[in-house]
N, C-alpha and C positions, 0 to 999 in steps of 0.2 A: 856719847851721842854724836852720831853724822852732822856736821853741820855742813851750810850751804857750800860756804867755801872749800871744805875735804872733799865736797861731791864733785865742784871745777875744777880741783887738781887732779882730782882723780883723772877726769876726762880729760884734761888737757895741761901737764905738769907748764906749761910755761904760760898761762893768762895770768893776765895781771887787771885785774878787777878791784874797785873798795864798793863795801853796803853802808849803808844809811845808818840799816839797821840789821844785824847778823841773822833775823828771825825770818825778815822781809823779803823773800825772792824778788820782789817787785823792788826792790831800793840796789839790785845790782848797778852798777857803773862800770860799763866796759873801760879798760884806760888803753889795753891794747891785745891785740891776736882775734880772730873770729868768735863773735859771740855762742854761745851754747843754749838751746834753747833752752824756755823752763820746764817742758816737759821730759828732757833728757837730762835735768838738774835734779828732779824729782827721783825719778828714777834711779840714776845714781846713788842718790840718798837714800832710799830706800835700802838700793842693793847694798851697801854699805856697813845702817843698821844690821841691816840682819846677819852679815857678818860678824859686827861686835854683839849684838845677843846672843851670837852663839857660843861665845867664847867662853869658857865656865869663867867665873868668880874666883879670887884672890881665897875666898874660904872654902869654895868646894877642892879649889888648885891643895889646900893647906890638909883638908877632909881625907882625900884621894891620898894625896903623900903619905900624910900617919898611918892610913889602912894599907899601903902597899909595902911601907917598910914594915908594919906588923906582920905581915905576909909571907916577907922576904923576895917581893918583888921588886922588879927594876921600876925607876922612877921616869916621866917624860922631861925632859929640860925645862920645860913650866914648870913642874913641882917642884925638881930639884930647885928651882931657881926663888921659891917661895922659902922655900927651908934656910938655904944662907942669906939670902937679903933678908 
C-alpha cells in the first residue's frame, strides 16, 4: 500500500516531514523544503497504488514460472527470482 509519506518522496526525494498520524494527511508537519500540497499528495498516492496493484503477486510470479518452465519457455527476472529465493 502507497502510504502518505512514499507519495512526499516520491514528489520530492529530500522533504523532511513527520505525521501524527501515518493515515492522517491533515497531521503532516513540515520540518523543512516547500510544502506539497494535499491534493498533489493524493494524487501521487493514488498514482503509486496503481502501480503496486499492478504488479502480479508472489503466487501468480510462482503460477507463471511453473507453466513457463513446463513449456520450455524463458523465464522474467521476477519469476526467476521466485524460484531461488
Amino acid at each position: 500500500m502507497a502510504t502518505i509519506i512514499d507519495a512526499i518522496l516520491a514528489i520530492n526525494p529530500n522533504a523532511e516531514v513527520s505525521l501524527a498520524d501515518a493515515e492522517d494527511i491533515n497531521s503532516i508537519t513540515w520540518l523543512s523544503g516547500a510544502e506539497i500540497s494535499k491534493a498533489d499528495i493524493e494524487a501521487k498516492r493514488t498514482e503509486l497504488q496503481a502501480i503496486d496493484d499492478a504488479k502480479p503477486t508472489r503466487a501468480e510470479l510462482k503460477a507463471n514460472a511453473k507453466a513457463k518452465l513446463i513449456a520450455g519457455e524463458a523465464l522474467t527476472e521476477a519469476e526467476a527470482d521466485i524460484i531461488v529465493i
